[in-house]
C-alpha positions as CSV (number, residue, x, y, z in Angstrom):
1,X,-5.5,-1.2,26.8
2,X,-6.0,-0.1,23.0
3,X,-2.7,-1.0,20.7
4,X,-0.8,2.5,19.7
5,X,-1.3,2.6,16.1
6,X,2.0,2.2,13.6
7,X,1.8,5.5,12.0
8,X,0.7,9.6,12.5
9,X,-1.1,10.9,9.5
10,X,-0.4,14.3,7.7
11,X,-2.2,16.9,5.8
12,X,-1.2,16.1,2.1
13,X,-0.1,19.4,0.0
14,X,1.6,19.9,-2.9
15,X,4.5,22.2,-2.5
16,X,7.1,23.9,-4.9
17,X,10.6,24.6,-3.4
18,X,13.5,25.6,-5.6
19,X,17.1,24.5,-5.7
20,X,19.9,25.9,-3.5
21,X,22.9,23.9,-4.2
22,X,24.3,20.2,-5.1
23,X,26.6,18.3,-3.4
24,X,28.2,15.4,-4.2
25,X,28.5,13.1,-0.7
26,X,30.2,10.2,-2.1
27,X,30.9,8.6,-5.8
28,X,27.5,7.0,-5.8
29,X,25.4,9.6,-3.8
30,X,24.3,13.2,-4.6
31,X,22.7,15.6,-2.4
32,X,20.0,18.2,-3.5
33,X,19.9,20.9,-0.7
34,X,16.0,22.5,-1.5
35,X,14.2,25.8,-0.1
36,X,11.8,28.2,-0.4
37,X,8.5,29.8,1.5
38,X,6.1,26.6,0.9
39,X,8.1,24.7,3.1
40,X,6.9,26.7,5.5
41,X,2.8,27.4,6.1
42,X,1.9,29.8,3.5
43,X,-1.9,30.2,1.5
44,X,-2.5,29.1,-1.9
45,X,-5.6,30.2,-4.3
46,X,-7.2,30.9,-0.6
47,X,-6.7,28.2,0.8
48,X,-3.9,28.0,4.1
49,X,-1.8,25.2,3.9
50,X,0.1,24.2,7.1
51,X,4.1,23.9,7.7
52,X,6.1,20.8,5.9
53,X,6.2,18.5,8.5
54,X,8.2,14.8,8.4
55,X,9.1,14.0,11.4
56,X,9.6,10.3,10.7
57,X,13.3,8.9,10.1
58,X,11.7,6.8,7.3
59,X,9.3,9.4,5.6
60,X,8.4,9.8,1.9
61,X,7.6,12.7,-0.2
62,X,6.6,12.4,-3.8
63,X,8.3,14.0,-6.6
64,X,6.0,15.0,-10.0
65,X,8.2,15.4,-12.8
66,X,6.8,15.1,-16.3
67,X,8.4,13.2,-19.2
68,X,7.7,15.7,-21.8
69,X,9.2,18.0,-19.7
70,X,5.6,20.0,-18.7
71,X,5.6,19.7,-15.5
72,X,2.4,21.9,-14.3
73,X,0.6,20.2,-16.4
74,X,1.6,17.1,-14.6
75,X,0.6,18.6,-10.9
76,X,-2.5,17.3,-9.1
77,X,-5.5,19.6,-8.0
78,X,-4.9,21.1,-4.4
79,X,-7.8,20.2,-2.2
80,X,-8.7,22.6,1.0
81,X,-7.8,19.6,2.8
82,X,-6.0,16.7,0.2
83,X,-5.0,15.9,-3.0
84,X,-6.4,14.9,-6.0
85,X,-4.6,13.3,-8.8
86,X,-6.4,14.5,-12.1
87,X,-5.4,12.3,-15.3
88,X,-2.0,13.4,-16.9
89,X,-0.3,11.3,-19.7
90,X,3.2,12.5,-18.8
91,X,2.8,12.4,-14.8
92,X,6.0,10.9,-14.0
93,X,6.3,10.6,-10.0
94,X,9.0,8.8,-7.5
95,X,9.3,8.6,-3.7
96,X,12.4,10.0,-2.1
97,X,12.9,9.8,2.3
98,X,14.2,13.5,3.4
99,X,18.0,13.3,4.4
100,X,17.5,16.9,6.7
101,X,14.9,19.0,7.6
102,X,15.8,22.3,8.6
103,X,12.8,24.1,9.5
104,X,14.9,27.3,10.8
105,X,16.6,27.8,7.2
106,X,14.1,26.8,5.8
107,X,15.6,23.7,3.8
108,X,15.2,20.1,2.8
109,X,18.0,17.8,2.1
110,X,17.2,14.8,-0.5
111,X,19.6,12.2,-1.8
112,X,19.9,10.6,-4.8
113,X,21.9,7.4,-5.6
114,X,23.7,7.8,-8.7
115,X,23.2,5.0,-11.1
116,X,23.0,6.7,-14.4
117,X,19.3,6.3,-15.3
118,X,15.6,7.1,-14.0
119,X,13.7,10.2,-14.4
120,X,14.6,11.5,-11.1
121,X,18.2,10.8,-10.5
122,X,18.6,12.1,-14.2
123,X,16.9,15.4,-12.8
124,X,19.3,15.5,-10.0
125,X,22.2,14.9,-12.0
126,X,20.7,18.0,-14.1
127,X,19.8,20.1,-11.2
128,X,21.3,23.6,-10.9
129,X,20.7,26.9,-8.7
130,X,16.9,28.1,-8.8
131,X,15.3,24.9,-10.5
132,X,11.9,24.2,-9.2
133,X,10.7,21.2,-8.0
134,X,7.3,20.2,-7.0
135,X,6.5,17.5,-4.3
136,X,3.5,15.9,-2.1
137,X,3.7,14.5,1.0
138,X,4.9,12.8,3.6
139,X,1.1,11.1,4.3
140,X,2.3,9.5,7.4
141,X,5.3,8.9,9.7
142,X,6.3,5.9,11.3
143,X,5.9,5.4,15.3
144,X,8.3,3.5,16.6
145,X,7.8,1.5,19.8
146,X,8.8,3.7,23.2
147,X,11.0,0.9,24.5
148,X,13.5,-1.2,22.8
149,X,16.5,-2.6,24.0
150,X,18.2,-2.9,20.3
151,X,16.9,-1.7,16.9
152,X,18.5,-3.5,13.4
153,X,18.6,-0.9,10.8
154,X,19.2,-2.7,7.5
155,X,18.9,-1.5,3.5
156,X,21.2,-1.1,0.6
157,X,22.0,2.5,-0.7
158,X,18.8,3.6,-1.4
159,X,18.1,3.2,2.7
160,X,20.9,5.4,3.6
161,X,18.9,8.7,3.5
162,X,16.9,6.9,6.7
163,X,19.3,5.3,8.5
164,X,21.7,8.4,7.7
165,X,18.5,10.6,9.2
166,X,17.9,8.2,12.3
167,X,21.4,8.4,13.3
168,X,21.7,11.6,13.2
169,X,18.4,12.4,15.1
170,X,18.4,9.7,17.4
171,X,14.1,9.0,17.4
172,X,14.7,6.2,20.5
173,X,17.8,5.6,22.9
174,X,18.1,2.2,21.8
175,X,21.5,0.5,20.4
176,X,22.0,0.6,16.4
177,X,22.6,-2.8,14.2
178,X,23.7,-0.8,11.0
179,X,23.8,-3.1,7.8
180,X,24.2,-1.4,4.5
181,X,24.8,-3.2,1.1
182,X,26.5,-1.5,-1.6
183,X,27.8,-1.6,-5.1
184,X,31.2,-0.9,-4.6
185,X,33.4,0.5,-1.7
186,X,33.1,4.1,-2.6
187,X,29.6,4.2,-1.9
188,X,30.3,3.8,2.0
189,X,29.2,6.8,4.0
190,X,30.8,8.4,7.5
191,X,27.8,7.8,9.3
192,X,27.1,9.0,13.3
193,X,27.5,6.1,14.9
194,X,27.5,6.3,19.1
195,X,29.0,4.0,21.5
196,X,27.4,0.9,21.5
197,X,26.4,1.1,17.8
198,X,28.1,-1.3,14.8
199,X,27.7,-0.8,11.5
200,X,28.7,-4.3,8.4
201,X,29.5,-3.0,5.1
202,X,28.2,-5.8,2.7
203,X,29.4,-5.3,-0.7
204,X,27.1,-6.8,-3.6
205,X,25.5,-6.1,-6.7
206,X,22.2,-3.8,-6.6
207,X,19.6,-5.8,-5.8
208,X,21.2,-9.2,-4.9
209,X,18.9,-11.4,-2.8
210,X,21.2,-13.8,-2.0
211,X,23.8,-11.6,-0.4
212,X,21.8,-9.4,1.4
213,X,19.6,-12.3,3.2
214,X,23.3,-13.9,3.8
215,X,24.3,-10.8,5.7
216,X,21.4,-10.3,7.8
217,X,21.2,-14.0,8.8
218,X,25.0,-13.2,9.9
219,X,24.0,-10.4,12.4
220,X,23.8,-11.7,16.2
221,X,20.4,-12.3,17.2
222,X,19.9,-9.7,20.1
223,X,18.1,-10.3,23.8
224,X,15.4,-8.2,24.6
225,X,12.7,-6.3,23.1
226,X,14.1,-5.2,19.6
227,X,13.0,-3.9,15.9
228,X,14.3,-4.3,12.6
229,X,13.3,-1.9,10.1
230,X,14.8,-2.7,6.3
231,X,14.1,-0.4,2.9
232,X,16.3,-2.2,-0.1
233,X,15.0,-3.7,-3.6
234,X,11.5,-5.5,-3.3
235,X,12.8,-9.0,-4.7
236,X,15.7,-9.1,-2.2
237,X,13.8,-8.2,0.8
238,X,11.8,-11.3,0.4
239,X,13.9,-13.7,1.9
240,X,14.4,-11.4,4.5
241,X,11.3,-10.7,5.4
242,X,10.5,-14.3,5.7
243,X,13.4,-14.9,7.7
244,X,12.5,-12.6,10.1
245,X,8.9,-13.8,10.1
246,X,9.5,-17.4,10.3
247,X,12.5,-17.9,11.7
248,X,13.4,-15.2,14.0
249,X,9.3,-15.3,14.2
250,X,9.2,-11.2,14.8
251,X,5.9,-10.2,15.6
252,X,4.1,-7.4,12.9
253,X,5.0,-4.6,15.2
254,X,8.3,-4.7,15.6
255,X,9.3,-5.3,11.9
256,X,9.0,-2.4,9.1
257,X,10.0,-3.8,5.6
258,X,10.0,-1.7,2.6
259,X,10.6,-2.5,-1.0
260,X,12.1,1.1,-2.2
261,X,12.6,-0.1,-5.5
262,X,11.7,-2.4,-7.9
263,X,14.6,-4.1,-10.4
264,X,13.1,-4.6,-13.9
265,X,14.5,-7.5,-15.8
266,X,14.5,-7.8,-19.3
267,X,11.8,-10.8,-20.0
268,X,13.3,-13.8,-22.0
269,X,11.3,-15.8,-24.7
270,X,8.6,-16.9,-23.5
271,X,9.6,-20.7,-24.8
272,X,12.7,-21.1,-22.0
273,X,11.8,-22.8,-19.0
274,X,12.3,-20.6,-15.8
275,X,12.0,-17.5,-18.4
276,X,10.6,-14.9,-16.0
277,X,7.7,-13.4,-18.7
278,X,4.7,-11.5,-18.2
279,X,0.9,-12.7,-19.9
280,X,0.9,-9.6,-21.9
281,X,4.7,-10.4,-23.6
282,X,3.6,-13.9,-24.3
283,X,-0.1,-12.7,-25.7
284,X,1.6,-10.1,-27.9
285,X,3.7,-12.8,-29.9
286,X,0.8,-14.1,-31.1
287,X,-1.9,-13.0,-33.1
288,X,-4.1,-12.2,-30.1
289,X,-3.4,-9.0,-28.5
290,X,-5.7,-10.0,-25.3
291,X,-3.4,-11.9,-22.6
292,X,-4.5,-15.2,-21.3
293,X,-6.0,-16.1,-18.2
294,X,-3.9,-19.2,-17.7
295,X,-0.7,-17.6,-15.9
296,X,-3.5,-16.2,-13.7
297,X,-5.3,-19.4,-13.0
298,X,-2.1,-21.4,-12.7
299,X,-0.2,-19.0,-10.2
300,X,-3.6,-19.1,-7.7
301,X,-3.4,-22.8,-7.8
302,X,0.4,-23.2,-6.6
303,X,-0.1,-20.6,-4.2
304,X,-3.7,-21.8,-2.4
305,X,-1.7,-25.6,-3.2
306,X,1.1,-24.6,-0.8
307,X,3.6,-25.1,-3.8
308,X,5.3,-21.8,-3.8
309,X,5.9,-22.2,0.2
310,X,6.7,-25.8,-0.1
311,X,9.5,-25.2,-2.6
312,X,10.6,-21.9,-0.7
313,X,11.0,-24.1,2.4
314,X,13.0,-27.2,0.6
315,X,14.6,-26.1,-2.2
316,X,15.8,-29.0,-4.5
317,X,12.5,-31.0,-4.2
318,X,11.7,-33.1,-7.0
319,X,8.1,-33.1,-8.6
320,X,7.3,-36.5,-7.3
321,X,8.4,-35.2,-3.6
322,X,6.7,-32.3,-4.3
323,X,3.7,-33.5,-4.7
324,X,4.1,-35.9,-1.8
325,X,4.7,-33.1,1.2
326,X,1.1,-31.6,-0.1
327,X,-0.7,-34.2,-0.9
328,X,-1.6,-34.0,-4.4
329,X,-2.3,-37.1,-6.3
330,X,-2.3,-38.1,-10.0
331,X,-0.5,-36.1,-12.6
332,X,-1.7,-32.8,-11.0
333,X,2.0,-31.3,-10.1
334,X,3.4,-32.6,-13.6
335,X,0.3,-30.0,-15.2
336,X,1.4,-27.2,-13.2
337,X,5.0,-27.2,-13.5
338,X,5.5,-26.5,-17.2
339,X,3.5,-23.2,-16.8
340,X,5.0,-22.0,-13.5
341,X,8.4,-22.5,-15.1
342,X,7.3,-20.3,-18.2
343,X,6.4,-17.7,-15.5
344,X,9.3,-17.8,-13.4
345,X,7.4,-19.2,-10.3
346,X,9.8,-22.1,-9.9
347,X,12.9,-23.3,-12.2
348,X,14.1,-26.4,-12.2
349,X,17.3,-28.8,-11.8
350,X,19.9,-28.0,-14.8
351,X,22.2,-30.9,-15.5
352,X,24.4,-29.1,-18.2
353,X,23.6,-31.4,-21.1
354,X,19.8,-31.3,-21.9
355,X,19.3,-28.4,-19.8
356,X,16.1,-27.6,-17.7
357,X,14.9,-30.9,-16.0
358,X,11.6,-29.7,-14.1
359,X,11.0,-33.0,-12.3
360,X,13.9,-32.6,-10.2
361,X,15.9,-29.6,-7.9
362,X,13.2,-27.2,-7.8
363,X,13.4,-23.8,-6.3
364,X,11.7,-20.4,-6.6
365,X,12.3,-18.4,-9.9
366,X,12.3,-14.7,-9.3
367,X,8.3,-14.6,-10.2
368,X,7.9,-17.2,-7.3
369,X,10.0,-14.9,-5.3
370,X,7.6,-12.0,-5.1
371,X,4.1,-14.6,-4.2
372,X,6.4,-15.0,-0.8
373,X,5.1,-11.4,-0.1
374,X,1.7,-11.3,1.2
375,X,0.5,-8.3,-0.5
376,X,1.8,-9.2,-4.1
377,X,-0.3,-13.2,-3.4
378,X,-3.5,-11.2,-2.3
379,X,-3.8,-10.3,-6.4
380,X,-4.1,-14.2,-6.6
381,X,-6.0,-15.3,-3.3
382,X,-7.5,-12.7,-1.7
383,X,-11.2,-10.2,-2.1
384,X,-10.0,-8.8,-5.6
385,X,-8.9,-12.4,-6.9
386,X,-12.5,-13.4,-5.7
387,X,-13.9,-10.6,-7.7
388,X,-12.4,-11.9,-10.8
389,X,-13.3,-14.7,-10.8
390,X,-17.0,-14.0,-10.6
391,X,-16.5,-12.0,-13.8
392,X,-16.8,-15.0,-15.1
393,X,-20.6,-14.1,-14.9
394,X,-19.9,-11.1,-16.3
395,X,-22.6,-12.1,-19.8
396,X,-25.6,-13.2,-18.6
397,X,-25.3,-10.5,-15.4
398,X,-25.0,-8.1,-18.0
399,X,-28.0,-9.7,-19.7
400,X,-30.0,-10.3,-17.2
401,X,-29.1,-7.5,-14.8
402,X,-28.2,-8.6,-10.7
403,X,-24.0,-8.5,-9.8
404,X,-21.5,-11.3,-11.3
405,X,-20.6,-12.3,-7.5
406,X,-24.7,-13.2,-7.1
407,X,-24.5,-15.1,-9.9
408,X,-21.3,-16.5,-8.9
409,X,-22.1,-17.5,-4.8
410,X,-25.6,-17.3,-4.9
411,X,-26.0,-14.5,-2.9
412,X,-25.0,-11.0,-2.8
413,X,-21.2,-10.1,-1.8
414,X,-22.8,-7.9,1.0
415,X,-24.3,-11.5,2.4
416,X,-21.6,-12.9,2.0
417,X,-19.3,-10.4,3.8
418,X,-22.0,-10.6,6.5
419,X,-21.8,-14.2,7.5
420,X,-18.0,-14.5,7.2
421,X,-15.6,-12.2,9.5
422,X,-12.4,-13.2,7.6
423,X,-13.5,-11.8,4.5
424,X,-15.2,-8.4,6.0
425,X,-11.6,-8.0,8.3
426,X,-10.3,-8.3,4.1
427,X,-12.6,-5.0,3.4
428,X,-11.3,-3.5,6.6
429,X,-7.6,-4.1,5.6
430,X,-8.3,-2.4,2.4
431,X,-10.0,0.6,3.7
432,X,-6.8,1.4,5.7
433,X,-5.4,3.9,3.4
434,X,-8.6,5.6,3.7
435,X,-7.3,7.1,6.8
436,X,-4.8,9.2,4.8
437,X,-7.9,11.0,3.0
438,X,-10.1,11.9,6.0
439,X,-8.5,15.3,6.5
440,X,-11.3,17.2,4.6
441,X,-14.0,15.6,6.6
442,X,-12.5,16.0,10.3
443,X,-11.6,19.5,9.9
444,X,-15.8,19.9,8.6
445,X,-17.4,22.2,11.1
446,X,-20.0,19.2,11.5
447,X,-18.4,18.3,14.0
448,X,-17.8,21.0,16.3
449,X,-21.9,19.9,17.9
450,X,-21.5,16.6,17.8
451,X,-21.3,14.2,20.9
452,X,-22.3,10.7,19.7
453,X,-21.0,9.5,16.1
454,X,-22.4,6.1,15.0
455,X,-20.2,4.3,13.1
456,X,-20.8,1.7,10.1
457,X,-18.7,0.3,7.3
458,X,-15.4,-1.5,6.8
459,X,-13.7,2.2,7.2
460,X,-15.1,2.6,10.2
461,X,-11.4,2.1,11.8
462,X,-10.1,4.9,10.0
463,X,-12.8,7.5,10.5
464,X,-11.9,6.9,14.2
465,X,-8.6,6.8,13.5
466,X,-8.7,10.1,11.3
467,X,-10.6,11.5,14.3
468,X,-7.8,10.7,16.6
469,X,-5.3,12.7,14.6
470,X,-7.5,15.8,14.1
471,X,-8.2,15.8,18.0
472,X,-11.9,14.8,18.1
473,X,-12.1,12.2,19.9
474,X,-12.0,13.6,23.2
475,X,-16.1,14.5,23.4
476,X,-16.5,11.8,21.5
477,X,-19.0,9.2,22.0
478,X,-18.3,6.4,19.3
479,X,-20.6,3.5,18.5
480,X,-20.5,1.2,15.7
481,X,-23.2,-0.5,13.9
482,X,-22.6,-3.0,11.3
483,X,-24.7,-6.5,10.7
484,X,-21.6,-8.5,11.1
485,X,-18.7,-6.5,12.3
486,X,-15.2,-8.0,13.9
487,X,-15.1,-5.6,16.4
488,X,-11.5,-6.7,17.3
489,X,-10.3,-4.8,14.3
490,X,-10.9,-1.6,16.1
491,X,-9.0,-1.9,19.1
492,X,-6.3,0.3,19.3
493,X,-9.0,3.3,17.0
494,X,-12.1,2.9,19.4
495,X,-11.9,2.3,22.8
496,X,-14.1,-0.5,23.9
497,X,-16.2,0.0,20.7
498,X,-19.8,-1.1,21.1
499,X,-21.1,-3.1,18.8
500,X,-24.7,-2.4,19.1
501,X,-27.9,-3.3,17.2
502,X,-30.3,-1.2,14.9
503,X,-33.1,-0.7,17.8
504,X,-30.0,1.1,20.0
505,X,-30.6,4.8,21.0
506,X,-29.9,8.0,18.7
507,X,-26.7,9.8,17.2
508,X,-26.2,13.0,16.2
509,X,-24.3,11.8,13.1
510,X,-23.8,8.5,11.1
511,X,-20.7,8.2,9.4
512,X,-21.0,5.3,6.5
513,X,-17.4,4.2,5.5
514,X,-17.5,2.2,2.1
515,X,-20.5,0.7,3.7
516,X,-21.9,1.3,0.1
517,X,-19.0,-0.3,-1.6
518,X,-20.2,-3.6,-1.2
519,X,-24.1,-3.6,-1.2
520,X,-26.3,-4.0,-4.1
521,X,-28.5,-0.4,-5.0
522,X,-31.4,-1.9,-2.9
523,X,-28.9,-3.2,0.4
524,X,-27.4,0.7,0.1
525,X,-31.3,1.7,0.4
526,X,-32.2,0.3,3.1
527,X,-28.8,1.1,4.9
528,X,-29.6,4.3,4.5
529,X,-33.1,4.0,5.7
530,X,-32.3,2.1,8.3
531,X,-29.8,5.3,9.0
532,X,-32.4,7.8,9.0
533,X,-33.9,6.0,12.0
534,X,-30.7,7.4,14.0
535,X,-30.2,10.5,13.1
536,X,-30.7,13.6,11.0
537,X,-27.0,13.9,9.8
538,X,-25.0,11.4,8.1
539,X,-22.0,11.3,6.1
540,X,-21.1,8.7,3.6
541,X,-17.9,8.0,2.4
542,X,-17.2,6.4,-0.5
543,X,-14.8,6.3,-3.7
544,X,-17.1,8.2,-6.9
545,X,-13.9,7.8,-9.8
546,X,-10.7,5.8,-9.8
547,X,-7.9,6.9,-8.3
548,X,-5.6,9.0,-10.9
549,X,-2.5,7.2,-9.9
550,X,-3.3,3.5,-10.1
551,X,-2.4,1.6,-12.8
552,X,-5.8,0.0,-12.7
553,X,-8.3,2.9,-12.7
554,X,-9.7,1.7,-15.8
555,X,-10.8,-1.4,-14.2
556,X,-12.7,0.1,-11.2
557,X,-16.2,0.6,-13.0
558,X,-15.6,-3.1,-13.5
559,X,-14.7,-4.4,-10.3
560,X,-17.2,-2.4,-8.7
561,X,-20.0,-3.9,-11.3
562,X,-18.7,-7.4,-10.2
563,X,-19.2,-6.7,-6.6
564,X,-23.0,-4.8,-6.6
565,X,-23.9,-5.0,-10.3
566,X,-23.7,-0.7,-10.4
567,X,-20.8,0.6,-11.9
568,X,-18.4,3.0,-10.1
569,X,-21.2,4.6,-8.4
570,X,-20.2,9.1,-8.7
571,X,-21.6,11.7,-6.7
572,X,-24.9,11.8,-8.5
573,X,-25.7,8.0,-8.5
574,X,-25.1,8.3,-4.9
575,X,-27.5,11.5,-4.7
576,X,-30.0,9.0,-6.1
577,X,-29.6,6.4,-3.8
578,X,-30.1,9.4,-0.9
579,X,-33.2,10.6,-2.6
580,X,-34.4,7.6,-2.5
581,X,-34.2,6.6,1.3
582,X,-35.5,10.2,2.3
583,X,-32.1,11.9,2.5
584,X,-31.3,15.0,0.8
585,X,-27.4,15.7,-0.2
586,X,-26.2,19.2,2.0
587,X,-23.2,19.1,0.4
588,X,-20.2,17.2,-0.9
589,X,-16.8,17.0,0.9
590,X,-13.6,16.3,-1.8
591,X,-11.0,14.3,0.2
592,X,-8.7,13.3,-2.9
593,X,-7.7,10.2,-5.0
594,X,-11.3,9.9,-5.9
595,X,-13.0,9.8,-2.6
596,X,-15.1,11.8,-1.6
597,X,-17.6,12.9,1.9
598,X,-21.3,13.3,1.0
599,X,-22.9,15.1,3.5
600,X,-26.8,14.1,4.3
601,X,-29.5,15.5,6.1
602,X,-33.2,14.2,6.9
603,X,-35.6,15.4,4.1
């Protein structure tokens, strides 16, 4: 039987709502009570926009405020079905979980911790009657399991909104574990607890690690079938998280943990051992304004070393032990350990009198911290840290034309991807947010003749899964094609998915997923030849600018030049590659955050 997938997808729309009154709940939380007619479904430069819906304990919506204070010029572009984040200098934008939903008076309930700064708890604090306030969102909604005996609910104020909202609305009959940390004792809530239910109060300083993994190790570990959903700072959710993992050994899905926040600390000279310091503070002391690669290089050896694991699992190792339990020999350990103290990976012993001794009582600094989380060590050993490093080719590919990863493996990234699972289920975990996106192309009147869809592409899990939510599926038929696909990563999206070779019968559409993404300009041409051998229709969907919101979108053009040796490739480049194979475009489907659906028929 196909897994039930973690979350329900939403139309995303951007909505204005105004201010109806302010409340203060306790010392250290106030409460914005929000209206207006957008809440409910309402039309928009022509365009009909469906009901706010966030039925998830747990949701987010996004907030757009502007630091110059111009807020519509901060707003994305409305999409028929999406949105699309155009480029704003000011764009200021936070994530805040609805405390109510009141669809009858038409009202939403958010809370904001007070703790005197940030752009949106400083509009809070200056909220009055009739302000507006624009917002996207929620994208999804959590699904919890049907059955569980017990559910751990654990987070520090900023979680309160959700586990406030759950209690009240009661999404399972299952017991509540309630454990809230908080700064001081006036931030405690009255909170609707039900027979059966407990609830710690943990007071400790935002953001404390140490505290809050001390607490949840305290809490009774339950028979039965149970889930533990925590929200709190990133950094002190760590040692939670791999508590949980390791040592209570939960599986994926029936843990949720959520870093709600992230605690900036003020970086140290870059000369102190254990100094937590980024590559661009240290690069700007100098006369060189470029950082250095060496923090880079050093934090992807102590992670694919098993250092970082090794010293979060025995703390107080010395170097020579150290390098002992992993098996490095020679002066290796003694090269890395300056650097990852500069960093803040590890920190070492401090005997009081000539300070930092590295050799001896290492533990984790709070840079070593965050490679514990799988997503943050990805930057280091995963598809995109591969990618960097064959930039290292990035002259002569230049020079001589072909992709940096050719130069780099020897083949193409595409044949590489092809002969190794692992890395193409990598592509597949990346194309997961793609799901989010798909609205525009499910709702395409395309589909409303179409019985058998072929499938290709490491998205190909989300088109089904996008089909799923917009009610496709049920006349259905869906194939997938792909020279080397792990068809396991579809179960639970396509029920006994076929994979199939290119000889197989007809469809009466192909839908490419990022199968472009990672082919040179002559693979993409003869995937889409071999593609016009199915059908008549196809679809490809790929990503033609960066996404407005990341940090990174400068660096796209790059890191797609590094995978294919094209650039970011945009709606005409793609055209090109369609003209080319026989295809002519029909039209082009906007889906948001730089994606978009090109539409294909058979010249």
């Amino acid at each position: 039987m196909a897994a039930q997938r973690a979350y329900t997808t939403h139309p995303l729309v951007l909505r204005r709502v105004t201010v109806r009154s302010v409340h203060q709940v306790t010392p250290k939380m106030r409460r914005v009570v929000l209206g207006g007619e957008e809440l409910a479904a309402f039309t928009r430069d022509g365009t009909g926009h469906p009901a706010f819906a966030a039925p998830g304990f747990d949701d987010h919506i996004k907030l757009i405020l502007a630091a110059d204070g111009d807020v519509h010029a901060a707003l994305p572009a409305q999409l028929p079905h999406g949105i699309e984040w155009t480029p704003a200098e000011h764009r200021l934008t936070r994530d805040y979980t609805p405390r109510r939903v009141d669809p009858e008076a038409g009202e939403l309930h958010l809370d904001f911790v007070v703790h005197g700064d940030g752009p949106a708890e400083a509009w809070s604090a200056a909220a009055r009657e009739g302000d507006e306030l624009w917002f996207v969102g929620p994208k999804s909604s959590l699904r919890l399991p049907e059955r569980l005996d017990w559910i751990q609910l654990v987070g520090d104020e900023t979680a309160l909104p959700a586990i406030g909202r759950f209690l009240d609305e009661r999404p399972l009959d299952a017991p509540a574990r309630v454990l809230v940390a908080v700064s001081d004792e006036s931030a405690r809530q009255e909170l609707a607890l039900r027979d059966g239910d407990t609830v710690t109060w943990v007071v400790a300083e935002p953001g404390d690690a140490a505290a809050l993994e001390a607490a949840v190790r305290a809490l009774p570990v339950e028979a039965g079938e149970g889930y533990v959903w925590a929200a709190a700072e990133s950094r002190a959710l760590l040692p939670v998280r791999r508590y949980l993992q390791r040592e209570r050994k939960l599986p994926k899905d029936r843990l949720n943990v959520t870093g709600y926040w992230h605690r900036e600390e003020a970086p140290a000279p870059a000369s102190a051992p254990g100094a937590e310091a980024s590559a661009d503070a240290v690069a700007a002391s100098g006369p060189a304004r470029i950082p250095s690669p060496l923090p880079w290089l050093v934090a992807r050896a102590a992670l694919r070393l098993g250092v970082v694991d090794a010293v979060a699992d025995a703390p107080g190792l010395s170097a020579e032990a150290l390098a002992t339990r992993l098996g490095v020999s020679g002066p290796g350990i003694d090269v890395l350990l300056p650097l990852l103290a500069t960093y803040g990976v590890v920190v070492g012993a401090d005997d009081g009198a000539s300070g930092l001794r590295l050799g001896t009582g290492l533990r984790l600094g709070p840079a070593g911290e965050e490679l514990l989380d799988e997503h943050e060590r990805e930057e280091y050993t995963g598809h995109e840290a591969e990618l960097l490093l064959a930039l290292t080719h990035l002259a002569p590919a230049l020079r001589d034309g072909g992709s940096p990863w050719r130069l780099a493996s020897g083949g193409t990234l595409h044949e590489t991807v092809a002969q190794d699972a692992e890395r193409y289920g990598e592509l597949v975990e990346e194309c997961e947010q793609l799901v989010f996106l798909l609205g525009g192309l499910t709702a395409d009147p395309l589909w409303e003749s179409i019985g058998t869809c072929l499938l290709t592409g490491p998205g190909s899990a989300s088109v089904a899964a996008a089909l799923d939510d917009a009610g496709r599926r049920p006349r259905l038929r869906l194939r997938v094609a792909e020279d080397a696909v792990p068809v396991t990563v579809l179960r639970g999206h396509v029920p006994a998915p076929d994979r199939i070779d290119w000889t197989a019968g007809p469809a009466d559409v192909a839908v490419a997923a990022k199968a472009l993404a990672h082919r040179t300009d002559e693979e993409a041409a003869l995937l889409l030849t071999r593609l016009a051998g199915w059908t008549r229709t196809a679809v490809l969907v790929e990503a033609s600018r960066p996404d407005g919101l990341s940090p990174h979108a400068a660096e796209a053009a790059l890191h797609a030049y590094a995978a294919t040796g094209s650039p970011l490739r945009d709606s005409a480049a793609i055209a090109a590659l369609a003209h080319r194979s026989g295809w002519e475009v029909e039209r082009t489907i906007a889906l948001g955050w730089g994606t978009e659906a090109t539409v294909l028929r058979r010249a």
